[in-house]
DSSP file (Angstrom, degrees, kcal/mol; ACC not computed):
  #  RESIDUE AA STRUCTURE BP1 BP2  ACC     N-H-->O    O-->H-N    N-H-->O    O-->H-N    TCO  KAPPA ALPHA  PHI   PSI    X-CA   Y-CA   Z-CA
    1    1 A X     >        0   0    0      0, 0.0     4,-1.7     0, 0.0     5,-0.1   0.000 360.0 360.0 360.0   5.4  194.8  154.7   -5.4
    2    2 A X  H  >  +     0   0    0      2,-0.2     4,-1.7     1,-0.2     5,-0.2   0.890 360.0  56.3 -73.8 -30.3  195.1  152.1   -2.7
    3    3 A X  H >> S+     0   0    0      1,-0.2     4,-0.9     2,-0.2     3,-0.8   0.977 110.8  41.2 -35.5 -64.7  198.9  152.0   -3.1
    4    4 A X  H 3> S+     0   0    0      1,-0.3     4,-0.7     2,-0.2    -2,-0.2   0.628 115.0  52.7 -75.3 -28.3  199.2  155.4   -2.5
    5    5 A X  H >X S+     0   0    0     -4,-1.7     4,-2.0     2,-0.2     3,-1.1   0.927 109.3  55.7 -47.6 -58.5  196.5  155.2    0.4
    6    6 A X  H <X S+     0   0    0     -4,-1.7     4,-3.5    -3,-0.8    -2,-0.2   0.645 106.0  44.3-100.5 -24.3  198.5  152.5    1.9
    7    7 A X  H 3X S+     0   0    0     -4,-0.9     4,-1.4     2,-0.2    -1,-0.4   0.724 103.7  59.5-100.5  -2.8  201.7  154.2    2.2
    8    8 A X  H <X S+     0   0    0     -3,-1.1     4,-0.7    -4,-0.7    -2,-0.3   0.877 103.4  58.3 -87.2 -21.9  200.5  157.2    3.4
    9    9 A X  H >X S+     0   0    0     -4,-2.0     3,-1.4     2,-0.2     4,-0.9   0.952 108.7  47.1 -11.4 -83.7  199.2  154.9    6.3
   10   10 A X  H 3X S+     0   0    0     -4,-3.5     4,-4.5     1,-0.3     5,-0.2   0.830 105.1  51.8 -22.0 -55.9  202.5  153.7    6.9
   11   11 A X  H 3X S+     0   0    0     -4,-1.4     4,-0.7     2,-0.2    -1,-0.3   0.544 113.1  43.0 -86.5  -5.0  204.1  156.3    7.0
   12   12 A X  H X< S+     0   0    0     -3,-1.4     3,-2.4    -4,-0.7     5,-0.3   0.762 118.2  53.1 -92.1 -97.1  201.6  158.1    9.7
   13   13 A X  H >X>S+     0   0    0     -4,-0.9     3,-2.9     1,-0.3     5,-1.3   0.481 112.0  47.7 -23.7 -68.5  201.8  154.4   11.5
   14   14 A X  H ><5S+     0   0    0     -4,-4.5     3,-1.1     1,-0.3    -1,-0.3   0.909 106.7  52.2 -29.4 -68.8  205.4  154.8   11.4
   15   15 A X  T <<5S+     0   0    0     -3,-2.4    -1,-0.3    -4,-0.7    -2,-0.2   0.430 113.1  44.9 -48.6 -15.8  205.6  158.0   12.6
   16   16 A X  T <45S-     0   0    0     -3,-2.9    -1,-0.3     2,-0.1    -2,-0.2  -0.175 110.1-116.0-122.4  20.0  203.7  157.2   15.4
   17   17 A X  T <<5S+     0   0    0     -3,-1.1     2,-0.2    -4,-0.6    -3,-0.2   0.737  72.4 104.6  35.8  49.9  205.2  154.4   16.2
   18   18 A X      < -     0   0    0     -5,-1.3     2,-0.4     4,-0.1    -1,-0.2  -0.713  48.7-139.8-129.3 175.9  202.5  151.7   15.7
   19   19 A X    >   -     0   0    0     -2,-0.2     3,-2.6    -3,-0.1    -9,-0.0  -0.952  42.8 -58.6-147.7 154.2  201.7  149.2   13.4
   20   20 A X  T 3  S+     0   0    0     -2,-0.4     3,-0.1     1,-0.2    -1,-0.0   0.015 125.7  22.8 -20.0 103.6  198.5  147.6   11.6
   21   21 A X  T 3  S+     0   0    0      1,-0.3     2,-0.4    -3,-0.0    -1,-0.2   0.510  86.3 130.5 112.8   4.9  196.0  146.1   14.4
   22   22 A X    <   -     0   0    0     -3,-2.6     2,-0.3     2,-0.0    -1,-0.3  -0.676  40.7-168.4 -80.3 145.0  197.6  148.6   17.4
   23   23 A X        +     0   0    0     -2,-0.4     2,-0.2    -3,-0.1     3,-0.0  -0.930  14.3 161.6-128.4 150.4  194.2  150.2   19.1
   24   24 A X        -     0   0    0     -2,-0.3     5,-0.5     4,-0.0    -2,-0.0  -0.662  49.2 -72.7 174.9 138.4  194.1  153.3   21.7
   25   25 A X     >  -     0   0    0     -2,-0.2     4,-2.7     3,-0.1     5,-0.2   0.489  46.5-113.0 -16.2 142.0  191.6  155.6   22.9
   26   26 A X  H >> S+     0   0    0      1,-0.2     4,-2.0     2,-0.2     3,-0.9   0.956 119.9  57.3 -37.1 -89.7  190.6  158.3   20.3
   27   27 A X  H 3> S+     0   0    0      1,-0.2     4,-0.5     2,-0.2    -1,-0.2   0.569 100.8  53.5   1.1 -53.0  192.3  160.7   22.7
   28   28 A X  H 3> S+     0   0    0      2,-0.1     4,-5.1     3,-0.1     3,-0.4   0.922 110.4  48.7 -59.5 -68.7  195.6  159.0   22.6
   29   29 A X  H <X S+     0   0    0     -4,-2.7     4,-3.2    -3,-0.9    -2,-0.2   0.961 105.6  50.5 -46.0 -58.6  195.9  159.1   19.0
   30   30 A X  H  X S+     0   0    0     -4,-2.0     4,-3.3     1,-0.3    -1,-0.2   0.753 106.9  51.3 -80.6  -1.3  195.2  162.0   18.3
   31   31 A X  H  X S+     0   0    0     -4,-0.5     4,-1.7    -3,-0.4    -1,-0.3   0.853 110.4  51.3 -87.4 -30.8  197.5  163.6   20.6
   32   32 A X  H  X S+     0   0    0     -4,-5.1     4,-1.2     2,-0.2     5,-0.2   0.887 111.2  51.2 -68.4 -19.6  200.4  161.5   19.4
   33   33 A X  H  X S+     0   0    0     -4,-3.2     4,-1.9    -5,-0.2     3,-0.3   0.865 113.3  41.9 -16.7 -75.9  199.3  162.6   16.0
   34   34 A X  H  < S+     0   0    0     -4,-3.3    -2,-0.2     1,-0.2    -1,-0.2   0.794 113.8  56.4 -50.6 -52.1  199.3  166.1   17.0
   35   35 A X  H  < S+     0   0    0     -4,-1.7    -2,-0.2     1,-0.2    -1,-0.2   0.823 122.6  18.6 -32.5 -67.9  202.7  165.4   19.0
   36   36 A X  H  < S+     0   0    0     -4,-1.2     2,-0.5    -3,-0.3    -3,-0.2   0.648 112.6  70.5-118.0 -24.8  204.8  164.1   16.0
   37   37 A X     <  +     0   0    0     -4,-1.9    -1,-0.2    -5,-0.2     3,-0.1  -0.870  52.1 172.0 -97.5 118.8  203.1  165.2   13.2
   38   38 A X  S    S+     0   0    0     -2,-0.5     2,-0.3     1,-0.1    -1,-0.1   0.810  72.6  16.6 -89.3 -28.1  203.7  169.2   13.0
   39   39 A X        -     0   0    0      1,-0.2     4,-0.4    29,-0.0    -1,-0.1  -0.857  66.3-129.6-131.2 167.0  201.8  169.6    9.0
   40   40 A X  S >> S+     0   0    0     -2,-0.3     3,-2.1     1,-0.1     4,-1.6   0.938 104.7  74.1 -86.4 -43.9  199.8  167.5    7.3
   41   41 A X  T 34>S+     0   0    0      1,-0.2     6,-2.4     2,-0.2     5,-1.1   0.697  79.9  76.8 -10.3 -50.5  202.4  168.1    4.2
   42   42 A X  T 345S+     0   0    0      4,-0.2     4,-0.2     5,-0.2    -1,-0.2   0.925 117.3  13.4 -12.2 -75.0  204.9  165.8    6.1
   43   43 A X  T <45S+     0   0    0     -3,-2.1    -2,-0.2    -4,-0.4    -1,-0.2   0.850 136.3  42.2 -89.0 -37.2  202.6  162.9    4.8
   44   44 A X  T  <5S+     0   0    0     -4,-1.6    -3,-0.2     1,-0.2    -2,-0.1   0.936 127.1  30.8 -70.5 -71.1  200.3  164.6    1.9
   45   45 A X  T >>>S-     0   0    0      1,-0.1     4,-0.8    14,-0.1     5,-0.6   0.753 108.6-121.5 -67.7  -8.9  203.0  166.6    0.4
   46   46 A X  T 34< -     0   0    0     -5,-1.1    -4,-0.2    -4,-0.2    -3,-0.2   0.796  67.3 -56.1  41.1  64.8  205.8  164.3    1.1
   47   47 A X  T 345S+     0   0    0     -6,-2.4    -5,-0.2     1,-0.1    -1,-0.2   0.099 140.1  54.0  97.1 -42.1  207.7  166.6    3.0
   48   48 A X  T <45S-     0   0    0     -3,-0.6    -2,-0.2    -7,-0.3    -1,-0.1   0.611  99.3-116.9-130.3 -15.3  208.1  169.3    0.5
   49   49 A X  T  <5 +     0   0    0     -4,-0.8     2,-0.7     1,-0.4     9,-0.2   0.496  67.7 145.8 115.0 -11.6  204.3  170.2   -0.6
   50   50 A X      < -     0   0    0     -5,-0.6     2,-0.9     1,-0.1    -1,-0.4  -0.648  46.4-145.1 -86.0 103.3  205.4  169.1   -4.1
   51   51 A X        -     0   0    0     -2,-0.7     6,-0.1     1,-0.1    -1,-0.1  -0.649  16.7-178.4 -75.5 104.3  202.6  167.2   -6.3
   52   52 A X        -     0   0    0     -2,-0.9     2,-0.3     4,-0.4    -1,-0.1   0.833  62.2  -5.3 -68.9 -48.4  204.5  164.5   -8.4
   53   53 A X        -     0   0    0      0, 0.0     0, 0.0     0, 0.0     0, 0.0  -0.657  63.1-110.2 -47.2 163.2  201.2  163.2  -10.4
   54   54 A X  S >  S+     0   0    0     -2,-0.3     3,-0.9     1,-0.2    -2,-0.1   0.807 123.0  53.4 -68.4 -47.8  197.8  163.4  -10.7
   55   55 A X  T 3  S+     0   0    0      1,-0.2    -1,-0.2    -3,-0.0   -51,-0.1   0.724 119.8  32.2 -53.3 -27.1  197.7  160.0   -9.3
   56   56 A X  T 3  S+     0   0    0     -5,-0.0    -4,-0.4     3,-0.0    -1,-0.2   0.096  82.7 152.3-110.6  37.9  199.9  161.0   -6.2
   57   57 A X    <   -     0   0    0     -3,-0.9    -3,-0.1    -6,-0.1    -7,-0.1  -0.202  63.8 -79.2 -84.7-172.4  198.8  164.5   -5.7
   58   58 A X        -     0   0    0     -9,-0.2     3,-0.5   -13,-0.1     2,-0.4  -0.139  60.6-117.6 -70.9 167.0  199.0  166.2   -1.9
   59   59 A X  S    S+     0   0    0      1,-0.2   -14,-0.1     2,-0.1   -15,-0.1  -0.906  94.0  34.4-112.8 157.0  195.6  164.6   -0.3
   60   60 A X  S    S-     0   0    0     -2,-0.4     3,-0.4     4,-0.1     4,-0.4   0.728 111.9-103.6  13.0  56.5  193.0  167.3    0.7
   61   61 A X        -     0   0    0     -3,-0.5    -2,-0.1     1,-0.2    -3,-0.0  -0.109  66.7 -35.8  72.0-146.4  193.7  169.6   -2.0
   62   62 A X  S    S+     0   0    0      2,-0.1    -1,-0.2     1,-0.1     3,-0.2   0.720 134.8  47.8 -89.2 -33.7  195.5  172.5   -1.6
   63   63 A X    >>  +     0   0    0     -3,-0.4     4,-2.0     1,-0.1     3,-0.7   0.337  67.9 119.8 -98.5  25.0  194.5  173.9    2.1
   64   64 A X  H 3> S+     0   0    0     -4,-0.4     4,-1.3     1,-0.2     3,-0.2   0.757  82.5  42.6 -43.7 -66.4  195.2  170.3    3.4
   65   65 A X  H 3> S+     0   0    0      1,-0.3     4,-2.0     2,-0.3    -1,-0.2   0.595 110.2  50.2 -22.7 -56.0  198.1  172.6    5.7
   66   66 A X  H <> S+     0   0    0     -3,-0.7     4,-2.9     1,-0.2    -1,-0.3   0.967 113.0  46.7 -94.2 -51.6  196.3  175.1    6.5
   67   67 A X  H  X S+     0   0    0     -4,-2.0     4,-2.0    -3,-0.2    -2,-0.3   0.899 115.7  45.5 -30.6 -45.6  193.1  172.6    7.9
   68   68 A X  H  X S+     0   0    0     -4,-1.3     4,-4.2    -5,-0.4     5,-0.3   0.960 108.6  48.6 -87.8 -20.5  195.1  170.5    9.8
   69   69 A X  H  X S+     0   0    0     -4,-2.0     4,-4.8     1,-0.2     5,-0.4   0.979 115.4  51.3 -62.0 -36.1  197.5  173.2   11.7
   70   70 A X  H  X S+     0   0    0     -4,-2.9     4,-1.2     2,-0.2     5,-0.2   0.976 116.2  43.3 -70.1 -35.7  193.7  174.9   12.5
   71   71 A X  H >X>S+     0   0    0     -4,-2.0     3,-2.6     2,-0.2     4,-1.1   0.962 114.0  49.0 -19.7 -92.6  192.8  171.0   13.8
   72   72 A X  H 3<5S+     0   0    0     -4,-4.2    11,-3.9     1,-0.3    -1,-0.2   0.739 108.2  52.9 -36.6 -47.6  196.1  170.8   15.5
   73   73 A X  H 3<5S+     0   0    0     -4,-4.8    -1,-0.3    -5,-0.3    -2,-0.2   0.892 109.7  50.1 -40.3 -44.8  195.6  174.3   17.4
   74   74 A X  H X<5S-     0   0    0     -3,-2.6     3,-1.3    -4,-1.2    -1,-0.2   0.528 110.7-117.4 -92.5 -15.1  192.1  173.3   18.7
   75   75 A X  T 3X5 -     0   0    0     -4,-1.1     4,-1.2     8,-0.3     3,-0.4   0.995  66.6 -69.9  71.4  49.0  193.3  170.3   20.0
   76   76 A X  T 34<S-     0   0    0     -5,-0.8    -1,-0.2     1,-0.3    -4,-0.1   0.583  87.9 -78.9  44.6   6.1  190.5  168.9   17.1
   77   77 A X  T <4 S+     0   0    0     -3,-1.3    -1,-0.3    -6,-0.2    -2,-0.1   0.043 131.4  72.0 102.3 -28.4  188.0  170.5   20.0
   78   78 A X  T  4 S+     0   0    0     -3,-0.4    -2,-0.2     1,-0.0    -3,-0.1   0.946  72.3  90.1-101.8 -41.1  188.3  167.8   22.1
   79   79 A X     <  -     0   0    0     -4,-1.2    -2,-0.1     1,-0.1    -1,-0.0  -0.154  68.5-128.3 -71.4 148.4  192.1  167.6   23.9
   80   80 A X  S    S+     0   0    0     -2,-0.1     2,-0.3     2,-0.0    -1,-0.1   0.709  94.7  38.2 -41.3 -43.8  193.0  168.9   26.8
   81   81 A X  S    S-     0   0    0      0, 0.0     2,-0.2     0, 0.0    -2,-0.0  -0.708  74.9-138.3 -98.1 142.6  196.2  170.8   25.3
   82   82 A X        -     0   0    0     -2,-0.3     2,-0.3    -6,-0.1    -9,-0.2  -0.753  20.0-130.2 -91.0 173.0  196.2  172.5   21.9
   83   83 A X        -     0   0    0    -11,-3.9    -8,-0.3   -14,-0.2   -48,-0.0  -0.857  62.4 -22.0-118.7 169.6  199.4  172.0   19.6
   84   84 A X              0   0    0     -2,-0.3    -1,-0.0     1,-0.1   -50,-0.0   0.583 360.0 360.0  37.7-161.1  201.4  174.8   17.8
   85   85 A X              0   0    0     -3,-0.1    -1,-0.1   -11,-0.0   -16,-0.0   0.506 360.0 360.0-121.8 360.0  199.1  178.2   17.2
């Protein structure tokens, strides 16, 4: 599965507009995280929520969505702002 690891990597790296070896505070991250990424589907589901293979399927199951938006709300407990509701 490290292919499939590797591009969902990217494609968060991408999205946040960093690359392999960029470093910043916990804090940092995860508020551009929160920022640009609204679902975790975006990257898991790729966009439409849709499991292509067994090998590619969405990554934390089925409530991966519904975990990260309650993450994202709480501002993961630790940021200052929450995102979305």
């Amino acid at each position: 599965m490290a292919l499939r690891d590797e591009l969902k990597d990217l494609d968060v790296l991408q999205r946040l507009g960093m690359a392999y070896g960029d470093t910043m505070s916990a804090r940092a991250l995860f508020s551009r995280l929160y920022e640009r990424i609204e679902s975790a589907l975006e990257i898991c589901g790729y966009g439409d929520g849709v499991a292509r293979s067994r090998e590619w399927s969405i990554c934390g199951g089925e409530n991966v969505n519904a975990r990260y938006a309650k993450g994202r709300a709480a501002g993961l407990g630790f940021l200052d702002a929450p995102f979305g509701h």
